[in-house]
N, C-alpha and C positions, 0 to 999 in steps of 0.2 A: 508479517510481523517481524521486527530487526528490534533489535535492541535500545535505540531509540527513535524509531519511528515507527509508525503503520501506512499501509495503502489498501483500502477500501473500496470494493465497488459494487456498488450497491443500485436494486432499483425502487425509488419510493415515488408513492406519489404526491408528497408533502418533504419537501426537503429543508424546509425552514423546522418543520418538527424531527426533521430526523438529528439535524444539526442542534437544535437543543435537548435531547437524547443524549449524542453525543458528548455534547457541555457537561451533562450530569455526571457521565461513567466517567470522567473526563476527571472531576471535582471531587469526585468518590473516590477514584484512585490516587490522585495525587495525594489528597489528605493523608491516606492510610501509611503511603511511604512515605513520606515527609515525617512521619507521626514514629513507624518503623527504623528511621532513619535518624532521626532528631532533627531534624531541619525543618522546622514549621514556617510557611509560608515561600518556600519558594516554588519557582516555576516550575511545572514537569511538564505539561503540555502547551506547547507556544503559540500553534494558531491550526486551524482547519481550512483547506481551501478546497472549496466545490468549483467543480469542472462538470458541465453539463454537458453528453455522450452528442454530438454533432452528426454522426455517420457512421456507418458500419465501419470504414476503416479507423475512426477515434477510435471504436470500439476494440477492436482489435488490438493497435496501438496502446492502448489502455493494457488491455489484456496481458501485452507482451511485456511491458512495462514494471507491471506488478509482480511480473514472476520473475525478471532479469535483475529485479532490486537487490537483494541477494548475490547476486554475481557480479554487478554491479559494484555495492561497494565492498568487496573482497572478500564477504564471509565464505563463501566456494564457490568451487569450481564448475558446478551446474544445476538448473532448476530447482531436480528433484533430489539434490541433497541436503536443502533447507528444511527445519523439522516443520515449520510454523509458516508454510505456505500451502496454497491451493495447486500448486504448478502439477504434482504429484497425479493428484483427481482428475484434474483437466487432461493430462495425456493420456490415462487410466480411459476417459471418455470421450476422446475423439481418435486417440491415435498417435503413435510419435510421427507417423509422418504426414498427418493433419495439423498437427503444432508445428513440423518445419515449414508445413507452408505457407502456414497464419505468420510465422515469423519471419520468411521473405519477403511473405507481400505488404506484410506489413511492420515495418519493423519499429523500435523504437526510435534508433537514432537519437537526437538530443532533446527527446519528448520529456519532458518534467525538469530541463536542466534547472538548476538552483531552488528548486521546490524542498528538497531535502539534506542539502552543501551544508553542513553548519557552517560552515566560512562565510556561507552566503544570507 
């Protein structure tokens, strides 16, 4: 969770309903700050894109992805100094040196470029 974005990874096995779930909390929140804020009707949330999980190493990739967002676009200097991520728990449960090696072998690189750019 960033201040204006999220990254979700989720397993359902209805994705068209999870996606309109989403739409709701989506609809519910914007309203309240818009409302909060005085600004009725504009946009707070811009769009959702699913990405269906290909292979253990998407999966991974994924994985690594989510936690490096964070460091990524410059809120710090590493994983688990973001309050409002899972990166924390995940090393907590495999290991820090089970997560370097999740994140050699598989690494981000320019997985998700312009998925999150606001420029883009």
């Amino acid at each position: 969770m960033l201040p204006n974005h999220y990254h979700l990874l989720a397993e359902t096995p209805d994705l068209k309903q999870l996606k309109k779930e989403l739409g709701k909390l989506h609809g519910r929140t914007s309203y309240e700050w818009n409302l909060e804020e005085g600004v009725p009707g504009r946009t707070v949330w811009h769009r959702c894109a699913d990405r269906g999980i290909r292979s253990e190493g998407h999966y991974w990739a994924t994985i690594n992805y989510i936690h490096d967002n964070p460091v990524h676009h410059g809120y710090v200097e590493r994983w688990t100094d973001w309050p409002f991520s899972s990166a924390g728990d995940f090393i907590e449960q495999i290991g820090r040196d089970k997560a370097l090696s999740i994140w050699r072998e598989y690494p981000a690189l320019d997985y998700g470029k312009g998925w999150d750019d606001p420029e883009m």
